[in-house]
TORMI-403310 format. One record per residue (C-alpha): residue in one letter; x, y, z negated; residue number from 1. Coordinates in Angstrom, 2 decimals. Layout:
REM residues N
<pt r="A" east="X" north="Y" up="Z" k="NUM"/>
...
REM end
This chain:
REM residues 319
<pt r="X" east="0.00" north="0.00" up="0.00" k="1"/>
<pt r="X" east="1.10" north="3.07" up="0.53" k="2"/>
<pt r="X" east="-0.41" north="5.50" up="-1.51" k="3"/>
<pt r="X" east="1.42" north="6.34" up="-5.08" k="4"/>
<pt r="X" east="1.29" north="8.24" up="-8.19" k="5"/>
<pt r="X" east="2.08" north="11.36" up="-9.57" k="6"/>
<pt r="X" east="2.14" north="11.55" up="-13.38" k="7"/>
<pt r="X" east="-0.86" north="12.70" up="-14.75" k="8"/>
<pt r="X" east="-0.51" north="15.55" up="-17.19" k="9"/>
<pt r="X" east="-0.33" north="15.16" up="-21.36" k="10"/>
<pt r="X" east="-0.94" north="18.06" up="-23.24" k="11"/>
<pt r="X" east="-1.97" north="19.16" up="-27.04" k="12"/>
<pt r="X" east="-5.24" north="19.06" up="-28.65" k="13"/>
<pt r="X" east="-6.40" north="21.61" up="-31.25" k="14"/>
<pt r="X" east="-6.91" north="19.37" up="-34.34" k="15"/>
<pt r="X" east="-7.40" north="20.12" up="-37.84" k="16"/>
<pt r="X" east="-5.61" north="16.49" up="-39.16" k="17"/>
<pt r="X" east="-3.31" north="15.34" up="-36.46" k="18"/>
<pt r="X" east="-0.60" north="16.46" up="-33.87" k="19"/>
<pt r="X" east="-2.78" north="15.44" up="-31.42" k="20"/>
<pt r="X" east="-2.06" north="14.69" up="-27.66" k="21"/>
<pt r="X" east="-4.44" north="13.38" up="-24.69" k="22"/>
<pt r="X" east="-3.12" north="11.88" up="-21.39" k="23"/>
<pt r="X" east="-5.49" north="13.48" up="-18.78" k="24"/>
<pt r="X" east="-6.32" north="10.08" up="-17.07" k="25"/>
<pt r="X" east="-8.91" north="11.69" up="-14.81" k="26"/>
<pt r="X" east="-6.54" north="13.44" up="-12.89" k="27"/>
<pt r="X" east="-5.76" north="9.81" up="-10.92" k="28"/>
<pt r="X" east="-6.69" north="9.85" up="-7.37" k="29"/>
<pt r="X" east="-10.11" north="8.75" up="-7.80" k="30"/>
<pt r="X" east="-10.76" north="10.23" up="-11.21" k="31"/>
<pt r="X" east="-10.20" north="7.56" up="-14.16" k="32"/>
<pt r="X" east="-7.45" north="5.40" up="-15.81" k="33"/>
<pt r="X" east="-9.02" north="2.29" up="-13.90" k="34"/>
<pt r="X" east="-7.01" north="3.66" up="-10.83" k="35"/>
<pt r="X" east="-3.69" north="2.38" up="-12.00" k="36"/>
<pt r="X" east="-5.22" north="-1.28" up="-12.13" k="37"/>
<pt r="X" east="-7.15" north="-1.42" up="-9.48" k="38"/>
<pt r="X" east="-4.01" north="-0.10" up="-7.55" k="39"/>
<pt r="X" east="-1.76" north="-2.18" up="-8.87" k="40"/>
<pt r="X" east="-3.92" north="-5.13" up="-8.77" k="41"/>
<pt r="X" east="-4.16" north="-4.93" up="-4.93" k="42"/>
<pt r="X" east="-0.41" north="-4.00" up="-4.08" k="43"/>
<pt r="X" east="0.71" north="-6.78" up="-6.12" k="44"/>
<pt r="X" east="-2.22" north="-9.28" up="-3.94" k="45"/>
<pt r="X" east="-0.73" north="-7.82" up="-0.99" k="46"/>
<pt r="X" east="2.98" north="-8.42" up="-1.77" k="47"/>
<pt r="X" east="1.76" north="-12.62" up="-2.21" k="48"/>
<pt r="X" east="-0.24" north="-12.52" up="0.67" k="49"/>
<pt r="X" east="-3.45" north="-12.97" up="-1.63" k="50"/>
<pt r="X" east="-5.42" north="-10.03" up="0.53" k="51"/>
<pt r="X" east="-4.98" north="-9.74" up="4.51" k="52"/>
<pt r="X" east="-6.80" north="-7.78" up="6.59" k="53"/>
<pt r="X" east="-9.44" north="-10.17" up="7.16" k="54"/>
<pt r="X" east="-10.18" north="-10.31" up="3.31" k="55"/>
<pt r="X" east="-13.26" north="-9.04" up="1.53" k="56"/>
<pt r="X" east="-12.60" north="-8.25" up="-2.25" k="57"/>
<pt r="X" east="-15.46" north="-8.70" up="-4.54" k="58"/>
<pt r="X" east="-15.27" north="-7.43" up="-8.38" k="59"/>
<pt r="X" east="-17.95" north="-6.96" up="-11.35" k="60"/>
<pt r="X" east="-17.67" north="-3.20" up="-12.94" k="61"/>
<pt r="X" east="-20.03" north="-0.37" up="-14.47" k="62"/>
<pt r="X" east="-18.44" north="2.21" up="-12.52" k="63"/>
<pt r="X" east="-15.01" north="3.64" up="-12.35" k="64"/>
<pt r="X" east="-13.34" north="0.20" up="-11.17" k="65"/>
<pt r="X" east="-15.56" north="-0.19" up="-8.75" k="66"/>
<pt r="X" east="-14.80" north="3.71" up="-7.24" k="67"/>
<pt r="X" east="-11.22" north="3.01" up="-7.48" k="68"/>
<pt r="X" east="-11.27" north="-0.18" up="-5.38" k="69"/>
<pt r="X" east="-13.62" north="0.91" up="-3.06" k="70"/>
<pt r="X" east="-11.14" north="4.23" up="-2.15" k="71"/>
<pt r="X" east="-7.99" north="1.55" up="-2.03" k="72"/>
<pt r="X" east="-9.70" north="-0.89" up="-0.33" k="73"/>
<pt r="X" east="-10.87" north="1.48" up="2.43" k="74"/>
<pt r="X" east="-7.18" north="2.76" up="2.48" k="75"/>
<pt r="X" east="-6.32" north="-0.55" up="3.22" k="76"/>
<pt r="X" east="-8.79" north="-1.50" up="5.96" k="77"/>
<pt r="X" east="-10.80" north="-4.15" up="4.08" k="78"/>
<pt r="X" east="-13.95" north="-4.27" up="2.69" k="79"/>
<pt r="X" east="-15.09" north="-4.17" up="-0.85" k="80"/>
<pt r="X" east="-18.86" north="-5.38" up="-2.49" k="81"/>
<pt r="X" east="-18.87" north="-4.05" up="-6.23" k="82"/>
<pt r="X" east="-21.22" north="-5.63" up="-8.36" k="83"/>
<pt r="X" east="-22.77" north="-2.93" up="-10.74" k="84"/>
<pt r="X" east="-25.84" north="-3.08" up="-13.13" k="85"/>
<pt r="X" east="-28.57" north="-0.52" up="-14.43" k="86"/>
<pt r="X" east="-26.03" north="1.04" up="-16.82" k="87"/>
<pt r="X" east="-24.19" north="2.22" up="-13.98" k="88"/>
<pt r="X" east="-24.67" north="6.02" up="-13.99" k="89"/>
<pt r="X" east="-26.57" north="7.32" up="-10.99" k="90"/>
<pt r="X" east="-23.74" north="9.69" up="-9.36" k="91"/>
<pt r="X" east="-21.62" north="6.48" up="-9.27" k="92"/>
<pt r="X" east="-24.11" north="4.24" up="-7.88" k="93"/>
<pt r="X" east="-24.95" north="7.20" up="-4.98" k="94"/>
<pt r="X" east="-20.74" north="7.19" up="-4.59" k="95"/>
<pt r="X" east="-20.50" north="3.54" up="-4.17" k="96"/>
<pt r="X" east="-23.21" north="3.29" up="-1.91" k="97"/>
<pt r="X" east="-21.93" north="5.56" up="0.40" k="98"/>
<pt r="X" east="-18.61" north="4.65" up="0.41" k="99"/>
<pt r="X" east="-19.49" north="0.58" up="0.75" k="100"/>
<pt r="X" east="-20.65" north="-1.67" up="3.49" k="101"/>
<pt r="X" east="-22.68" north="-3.46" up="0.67" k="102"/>
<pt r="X" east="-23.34" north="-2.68" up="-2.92" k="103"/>
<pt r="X" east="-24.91" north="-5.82" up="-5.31" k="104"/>
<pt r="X" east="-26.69" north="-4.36" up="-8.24" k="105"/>
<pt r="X" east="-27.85" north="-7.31" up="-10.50" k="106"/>
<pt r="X" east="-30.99" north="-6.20" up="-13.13" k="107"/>
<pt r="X" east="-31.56" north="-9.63" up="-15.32" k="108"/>
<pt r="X" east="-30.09" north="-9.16" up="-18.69" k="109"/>
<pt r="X" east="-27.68" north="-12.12" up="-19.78" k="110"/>
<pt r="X" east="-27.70" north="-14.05" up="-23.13" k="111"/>
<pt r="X" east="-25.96" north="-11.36" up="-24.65" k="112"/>
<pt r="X" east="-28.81" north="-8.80" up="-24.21" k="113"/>
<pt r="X" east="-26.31" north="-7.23" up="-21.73" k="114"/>
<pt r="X" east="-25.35" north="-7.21" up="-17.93" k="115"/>
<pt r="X" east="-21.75" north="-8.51" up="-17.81" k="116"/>
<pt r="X" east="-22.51" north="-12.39" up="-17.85" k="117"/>
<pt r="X" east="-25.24" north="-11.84" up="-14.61" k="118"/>
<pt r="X" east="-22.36" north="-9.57" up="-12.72" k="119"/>
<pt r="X" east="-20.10" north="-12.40" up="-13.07" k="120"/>
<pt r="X" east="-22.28" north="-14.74" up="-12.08" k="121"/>
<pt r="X" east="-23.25" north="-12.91" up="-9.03" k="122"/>
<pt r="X" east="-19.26" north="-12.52" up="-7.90" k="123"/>
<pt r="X" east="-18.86" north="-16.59" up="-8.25" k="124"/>
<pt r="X" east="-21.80" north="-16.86" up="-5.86" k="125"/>
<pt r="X" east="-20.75" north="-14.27" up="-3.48" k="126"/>
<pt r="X" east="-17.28" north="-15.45" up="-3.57" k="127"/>
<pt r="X" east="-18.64" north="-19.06" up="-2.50" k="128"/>
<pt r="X" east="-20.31" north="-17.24" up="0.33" k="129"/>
<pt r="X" east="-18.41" north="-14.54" up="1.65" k="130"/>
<pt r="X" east="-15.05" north="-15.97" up="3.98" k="131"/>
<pt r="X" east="-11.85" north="-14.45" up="2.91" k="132"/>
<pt r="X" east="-13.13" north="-13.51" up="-0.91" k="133"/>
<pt r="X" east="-10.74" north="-12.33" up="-3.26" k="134"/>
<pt r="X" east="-11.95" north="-11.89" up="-6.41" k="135"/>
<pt r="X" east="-9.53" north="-9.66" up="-8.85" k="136"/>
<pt r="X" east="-11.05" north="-10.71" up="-12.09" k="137"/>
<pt r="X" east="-9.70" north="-7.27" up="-14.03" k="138"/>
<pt r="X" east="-10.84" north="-9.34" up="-17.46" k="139"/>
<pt r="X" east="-7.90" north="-11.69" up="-16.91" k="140"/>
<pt r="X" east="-5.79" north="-10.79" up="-14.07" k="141"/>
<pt r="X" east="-1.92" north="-9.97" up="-15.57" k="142"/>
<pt r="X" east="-1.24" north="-7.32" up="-12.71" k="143"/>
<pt r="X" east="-3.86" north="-4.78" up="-14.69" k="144"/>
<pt r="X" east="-1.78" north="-5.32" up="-17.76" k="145"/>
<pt r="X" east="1.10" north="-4.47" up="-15.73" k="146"/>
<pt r="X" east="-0.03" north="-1.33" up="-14.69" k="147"/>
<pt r="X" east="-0.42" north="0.40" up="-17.51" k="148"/>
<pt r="X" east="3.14" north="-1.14" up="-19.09" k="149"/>
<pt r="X" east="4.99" north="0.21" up="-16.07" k="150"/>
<pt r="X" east="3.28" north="3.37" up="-14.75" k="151"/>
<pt r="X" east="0.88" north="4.92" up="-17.92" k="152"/>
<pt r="X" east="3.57" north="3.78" up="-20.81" k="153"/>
<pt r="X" east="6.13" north="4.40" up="-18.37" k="154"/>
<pt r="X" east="4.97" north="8.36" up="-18.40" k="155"/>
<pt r="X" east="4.13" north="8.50" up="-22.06" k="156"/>
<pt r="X" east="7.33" north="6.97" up="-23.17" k="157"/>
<pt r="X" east="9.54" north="9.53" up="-20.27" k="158"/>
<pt r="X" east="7.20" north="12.47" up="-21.83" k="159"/>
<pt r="X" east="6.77" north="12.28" up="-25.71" k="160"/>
<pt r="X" east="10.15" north="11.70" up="-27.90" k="161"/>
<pt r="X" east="7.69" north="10.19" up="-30.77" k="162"/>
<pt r="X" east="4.50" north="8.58" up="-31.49" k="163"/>
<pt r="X" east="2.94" north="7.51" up="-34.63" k="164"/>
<pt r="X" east="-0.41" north="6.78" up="-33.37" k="165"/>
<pt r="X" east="-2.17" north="5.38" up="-30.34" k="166"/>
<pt r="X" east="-6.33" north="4.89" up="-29.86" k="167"/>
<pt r="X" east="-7.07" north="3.30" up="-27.06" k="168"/>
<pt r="X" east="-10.67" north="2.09" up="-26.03" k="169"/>
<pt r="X" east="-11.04" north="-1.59" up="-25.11" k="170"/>
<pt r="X" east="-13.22" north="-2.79" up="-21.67" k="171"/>
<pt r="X" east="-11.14" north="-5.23" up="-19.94" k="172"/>
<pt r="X" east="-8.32" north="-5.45" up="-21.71" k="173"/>
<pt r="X" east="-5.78" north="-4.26" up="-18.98" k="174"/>
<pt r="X" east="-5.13" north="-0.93" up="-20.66" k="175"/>
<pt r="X" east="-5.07" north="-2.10" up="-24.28" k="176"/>
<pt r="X" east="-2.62" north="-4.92" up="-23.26" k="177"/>
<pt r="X" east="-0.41" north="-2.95" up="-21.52" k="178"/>
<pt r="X" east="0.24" north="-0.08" up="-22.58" k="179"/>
<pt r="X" east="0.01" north="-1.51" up="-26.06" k="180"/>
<pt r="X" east="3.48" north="-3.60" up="-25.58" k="181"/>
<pt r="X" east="4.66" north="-0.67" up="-23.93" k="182"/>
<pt r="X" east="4.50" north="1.63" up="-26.70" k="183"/>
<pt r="X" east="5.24" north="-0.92" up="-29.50" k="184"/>
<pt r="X" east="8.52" north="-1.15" up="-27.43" k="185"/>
<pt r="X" east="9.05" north="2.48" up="-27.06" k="186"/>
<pt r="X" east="7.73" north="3.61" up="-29.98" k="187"/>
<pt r="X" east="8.46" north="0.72" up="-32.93" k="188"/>
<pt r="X" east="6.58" north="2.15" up="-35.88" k="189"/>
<pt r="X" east="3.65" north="3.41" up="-33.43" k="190"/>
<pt r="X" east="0.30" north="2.07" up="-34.76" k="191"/>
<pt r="X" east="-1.99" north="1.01" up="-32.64" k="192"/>
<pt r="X" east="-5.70" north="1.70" up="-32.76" k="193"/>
<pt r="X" east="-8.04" north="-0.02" up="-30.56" k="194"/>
<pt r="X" east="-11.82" north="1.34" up="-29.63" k="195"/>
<pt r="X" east="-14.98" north="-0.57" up="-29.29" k="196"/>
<pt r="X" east="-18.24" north="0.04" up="-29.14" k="197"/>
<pt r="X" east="-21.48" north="-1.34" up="-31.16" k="198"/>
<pt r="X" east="-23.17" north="-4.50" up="-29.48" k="199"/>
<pt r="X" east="-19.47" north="-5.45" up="-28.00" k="200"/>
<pt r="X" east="-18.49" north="-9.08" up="-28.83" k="201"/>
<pt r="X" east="-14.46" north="-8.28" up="-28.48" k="202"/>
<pt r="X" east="-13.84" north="-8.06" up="-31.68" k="203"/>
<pt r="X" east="-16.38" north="-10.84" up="-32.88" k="204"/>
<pt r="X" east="-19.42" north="-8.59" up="-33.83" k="205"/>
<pt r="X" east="-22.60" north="-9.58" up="-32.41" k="206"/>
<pt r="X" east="-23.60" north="-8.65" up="-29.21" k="207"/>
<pt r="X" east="-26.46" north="-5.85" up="-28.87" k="208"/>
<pt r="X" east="-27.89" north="-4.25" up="-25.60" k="209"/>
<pt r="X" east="-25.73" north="-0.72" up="-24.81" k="210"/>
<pt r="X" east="-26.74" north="2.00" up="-23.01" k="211"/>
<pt r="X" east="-23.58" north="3.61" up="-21.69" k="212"/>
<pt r="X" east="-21.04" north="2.17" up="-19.53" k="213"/>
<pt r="X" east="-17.36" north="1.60" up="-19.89" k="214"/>
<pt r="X" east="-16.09" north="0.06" up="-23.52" k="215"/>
<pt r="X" east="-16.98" north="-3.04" up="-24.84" k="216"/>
<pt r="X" east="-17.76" north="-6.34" up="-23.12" k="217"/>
<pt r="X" east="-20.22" north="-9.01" up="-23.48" k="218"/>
<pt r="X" east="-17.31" north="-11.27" up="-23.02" k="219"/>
<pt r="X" east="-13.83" north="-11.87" up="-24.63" k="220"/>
<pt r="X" east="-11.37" north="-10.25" up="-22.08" k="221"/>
<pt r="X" east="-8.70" north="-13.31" up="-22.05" k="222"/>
<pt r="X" east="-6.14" north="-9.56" up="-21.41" k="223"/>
<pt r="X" east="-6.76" north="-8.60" up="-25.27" k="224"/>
<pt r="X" east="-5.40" north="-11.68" up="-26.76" k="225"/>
<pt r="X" east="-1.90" north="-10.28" up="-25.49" k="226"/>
<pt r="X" east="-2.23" north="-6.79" up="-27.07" k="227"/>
<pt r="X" east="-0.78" north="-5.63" up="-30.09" k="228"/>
<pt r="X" east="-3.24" north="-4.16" up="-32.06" k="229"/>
<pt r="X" east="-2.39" north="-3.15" up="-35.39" k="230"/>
<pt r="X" east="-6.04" north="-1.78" up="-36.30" k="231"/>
<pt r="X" east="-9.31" north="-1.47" up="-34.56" k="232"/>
<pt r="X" east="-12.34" north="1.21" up="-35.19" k="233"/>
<pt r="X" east="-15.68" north="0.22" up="-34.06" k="234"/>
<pt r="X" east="-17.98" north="3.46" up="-32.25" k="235"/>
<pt r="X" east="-21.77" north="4.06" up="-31.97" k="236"/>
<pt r="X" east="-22.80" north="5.03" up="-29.13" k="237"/>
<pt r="X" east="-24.09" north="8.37" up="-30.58" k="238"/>
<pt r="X" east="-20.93" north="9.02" up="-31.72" k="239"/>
<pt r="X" east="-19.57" north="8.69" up="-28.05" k="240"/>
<pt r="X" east="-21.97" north="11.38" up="-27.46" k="241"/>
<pt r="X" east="-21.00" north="13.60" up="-30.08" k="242"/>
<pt r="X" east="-17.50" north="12.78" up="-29.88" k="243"/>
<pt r="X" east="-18.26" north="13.82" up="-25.75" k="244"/>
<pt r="X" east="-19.43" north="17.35" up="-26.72" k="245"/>
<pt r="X" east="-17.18" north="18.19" up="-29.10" k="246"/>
<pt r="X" east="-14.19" north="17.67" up="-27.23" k="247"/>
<pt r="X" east="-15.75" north="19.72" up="-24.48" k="248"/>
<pt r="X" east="-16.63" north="22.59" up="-27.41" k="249"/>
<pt r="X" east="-13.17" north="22.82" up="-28.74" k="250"/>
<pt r="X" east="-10.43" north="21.53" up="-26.23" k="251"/>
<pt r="X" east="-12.76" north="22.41" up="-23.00" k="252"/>
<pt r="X" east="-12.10" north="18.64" up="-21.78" k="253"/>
<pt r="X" east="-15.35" north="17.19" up="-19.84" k="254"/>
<pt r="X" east="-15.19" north="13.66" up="-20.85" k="255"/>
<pt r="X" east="-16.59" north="10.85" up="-20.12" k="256"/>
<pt r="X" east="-18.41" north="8.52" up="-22.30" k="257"/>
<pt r="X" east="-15.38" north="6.04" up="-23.57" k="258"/>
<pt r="X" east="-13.06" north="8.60" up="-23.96" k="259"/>
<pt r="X" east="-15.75" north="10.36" up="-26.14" k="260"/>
<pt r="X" east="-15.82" north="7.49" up="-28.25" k="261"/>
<pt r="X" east="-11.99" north="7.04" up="-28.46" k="262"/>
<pt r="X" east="-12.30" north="10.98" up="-29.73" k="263"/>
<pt r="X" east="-14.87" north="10.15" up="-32.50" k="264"/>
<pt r="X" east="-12.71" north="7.32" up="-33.58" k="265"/>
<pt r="X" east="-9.68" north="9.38" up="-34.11" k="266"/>
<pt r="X" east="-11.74" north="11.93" up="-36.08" k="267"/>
<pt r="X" east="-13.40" north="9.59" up="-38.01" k="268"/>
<pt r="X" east="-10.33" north="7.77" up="-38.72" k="269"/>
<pt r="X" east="-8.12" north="10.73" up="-40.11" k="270"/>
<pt r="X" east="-10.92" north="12.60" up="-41.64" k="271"/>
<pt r="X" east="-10.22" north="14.15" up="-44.76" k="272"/>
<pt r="X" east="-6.95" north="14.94" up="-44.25" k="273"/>
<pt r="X" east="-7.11" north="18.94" up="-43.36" k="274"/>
<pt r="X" east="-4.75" north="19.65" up="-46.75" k="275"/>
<pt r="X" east="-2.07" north="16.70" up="-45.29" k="276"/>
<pt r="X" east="1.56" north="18.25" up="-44.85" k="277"/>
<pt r="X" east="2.02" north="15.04" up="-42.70" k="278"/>
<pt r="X" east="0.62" north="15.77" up="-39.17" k="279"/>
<pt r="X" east="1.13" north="12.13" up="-37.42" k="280"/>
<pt r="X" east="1.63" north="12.46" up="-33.75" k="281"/>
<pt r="X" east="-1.41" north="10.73" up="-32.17" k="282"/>
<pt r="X" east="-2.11" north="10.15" up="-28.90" k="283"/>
<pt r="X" east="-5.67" north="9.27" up="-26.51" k="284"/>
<pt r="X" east="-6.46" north="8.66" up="-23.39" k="285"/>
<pt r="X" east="-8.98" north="11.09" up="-21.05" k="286"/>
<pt r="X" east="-10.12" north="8.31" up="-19.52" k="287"/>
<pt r="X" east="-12.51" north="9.78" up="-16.87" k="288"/>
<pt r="X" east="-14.68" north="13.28" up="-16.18" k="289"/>
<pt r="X" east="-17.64" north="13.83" up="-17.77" k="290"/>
<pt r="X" east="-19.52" north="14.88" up="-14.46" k="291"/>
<pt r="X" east="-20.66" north="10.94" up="-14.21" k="292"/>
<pt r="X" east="-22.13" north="11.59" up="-18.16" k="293"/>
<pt r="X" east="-23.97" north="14.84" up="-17.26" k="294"/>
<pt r="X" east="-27.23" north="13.18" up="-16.78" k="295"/>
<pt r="X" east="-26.90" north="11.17" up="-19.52" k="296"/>
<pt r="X" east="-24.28" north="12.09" up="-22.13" k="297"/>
<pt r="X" east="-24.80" north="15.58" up="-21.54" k="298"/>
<pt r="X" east="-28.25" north="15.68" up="-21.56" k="299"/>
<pt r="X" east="-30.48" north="16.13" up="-24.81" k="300"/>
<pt r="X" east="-33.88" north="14.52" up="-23.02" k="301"/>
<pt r="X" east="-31.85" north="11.13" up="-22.32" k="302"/>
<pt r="X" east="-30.11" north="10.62" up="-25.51" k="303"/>
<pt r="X" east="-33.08" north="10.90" up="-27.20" k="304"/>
<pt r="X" east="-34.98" north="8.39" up="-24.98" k="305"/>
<pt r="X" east="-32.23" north="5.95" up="-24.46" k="306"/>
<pt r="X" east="-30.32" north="6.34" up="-28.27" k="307"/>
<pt r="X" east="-33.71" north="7.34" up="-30.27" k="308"/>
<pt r="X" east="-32.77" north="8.06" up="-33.66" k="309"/>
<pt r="X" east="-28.58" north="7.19" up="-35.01" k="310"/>
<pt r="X" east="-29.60" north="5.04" up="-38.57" k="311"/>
<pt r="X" east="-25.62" north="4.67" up="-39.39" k="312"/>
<pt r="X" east="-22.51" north="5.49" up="-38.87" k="313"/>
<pt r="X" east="-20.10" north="2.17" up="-38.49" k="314"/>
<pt r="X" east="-17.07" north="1.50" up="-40.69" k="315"/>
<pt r="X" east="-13.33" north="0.97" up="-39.29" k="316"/>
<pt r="X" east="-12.54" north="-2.79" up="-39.25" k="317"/>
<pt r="X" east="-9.21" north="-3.78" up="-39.58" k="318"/>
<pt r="X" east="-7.63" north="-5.52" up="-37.12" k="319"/>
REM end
């Protein structure tokens, strides 16, 4: 392939506990962190000769995978079918279906009460059907770990001379489990936080029906058993919202919904410690724009529908 990347920029955060940093991930080509994989991913299936140009690549996502292999995949001449689900925000779905020959959107909710389990079982079928499938499998395929050890570690640890902390929110794994061992190699003492959301079976909770794409999974990512986690902080969904707006109030970062969460977590984790002379350097991830959230996120009438009324806030489990 022959499209690269140039860093994306990390700059300070106004915070009233932490030294606090945030890697502008949005600023990839196609707007999120999932570029780096799904980059990676197909240069390194080109190199063995896994994708040709006769190849059709098929993958299950809620969104910003799917964008970023359907702009790589039309760089490379192929064709792409993502497999999305209601939760799929509607500027996405609009984007994918015009940039795709064929978009699957699957609507039966799986065993879990989510949509993850039906996605994957419509990519096994259409990779039975469809001549020249490749299916990338982001949950478990060691090239999206890759990516973010050489080229997202690789710019945090050739930027930043020290880290204490890390928060990273959890989907597929890939991001956790790379950049992860990059920064525990880099960094020795950095801890390492990562972020899931309620009704996510990652971390063994029980799964619950969510509303907003992009953390969790209905499914154990086989990527996250090779991350080294050191703790892990589990995020409501209304806090993702709140976490969403306040980073856009203070910092003027339009975020999307997992990197709002990864905010809350970092807030909620460090609270109480405005009258600290020890200001740990932390670091997050922007992990997409906010303009896919602005009908939902953003918007007062759809939390309220979709959320209703926030009964708890979660406690930090350790990891």
């Amino acid at each position: 392939m022959e499209r690269s990347f140039s860093p994306t920029p990390l700059v300070s955060v106004d915070d009233d506990n932490v030294d606090l940093h945030a890697k502008l991930e949005f600023c990839n080509p196609t707007g999120s962190v999932k570029d780096r994989a799904a980059f990676w991913i197909l240069k390194r299936a080109v190199e063995r000769g896994e994708i040709t140009s006769s190849t059709t690549v098929v993958e299950s996502s809620s969104g910003n995978f799917a964008i970023a292999m359907s702009s790589f995949c039309r760089a490379l001449g192929i064709a792409f079918v993502p497999v999305i689900d209601p939760n799929c925000n509607v500027a996405t779905e609009q984007y994918l279906r015009a940039a795709c020959d064929r978009v699957e959107k699957v609507t039966e909710r799986d065993s879990s009460g989510g949509f993850l389990l039906s996605r994957l079982a419509r990519v096994q079928e259409l990779e039975a059907a469809l001549p020249g499938a490749y299916w990338p499998n982001q949950y478990a395929n060691a090239d999206a770990a890759e990516a973010h050890f050489l080229l997202t570690g690789g710019e945090i640890a050739g930027t930043l001379d020290s880290l204490d902390y890390v928060f990273i929110g959890v989907s597929t794994g890939g991001t956790l489990a790379g950049l992860s061992q990059r920064l525990k190699k880099e960094f020795p003492q950095v801890k390492v936080i990562a972020v899931d959301t309620e009704g996510s079976v990652i971390f063994g909770r029980a799964p619950r029906a969510r509303k907003l794409p992009g953390l969790g999974s209905s499914i154990v990512p086989p990527l996250v058993a090779s991350a080294e986690i050191d703790d892990v902080v589990i995020v409501s969904e209304h806090e993702a919202v709140r976490g969403c707006r306040a980073l856009l109030r203070r910092s003027g970062l339009f975020v999307g919904g997992s990197t709002g969460s990864t905010y809350a977590a970092i807030q909620r984790y460090f609270a109480g410690r405005g009258n600290s002379t020890e200001w740990p350097r932390t670091l997050f991830l922007c992990a997409d724009r906010g303009t896919a959230y602005a009908e939902t996120v953003y918007n007062n009438t759809w939390v309220a529908e979709a959320l209703g009324e926030e009964t708890r806030t979660p406690a930090t489990v350790a990891g």
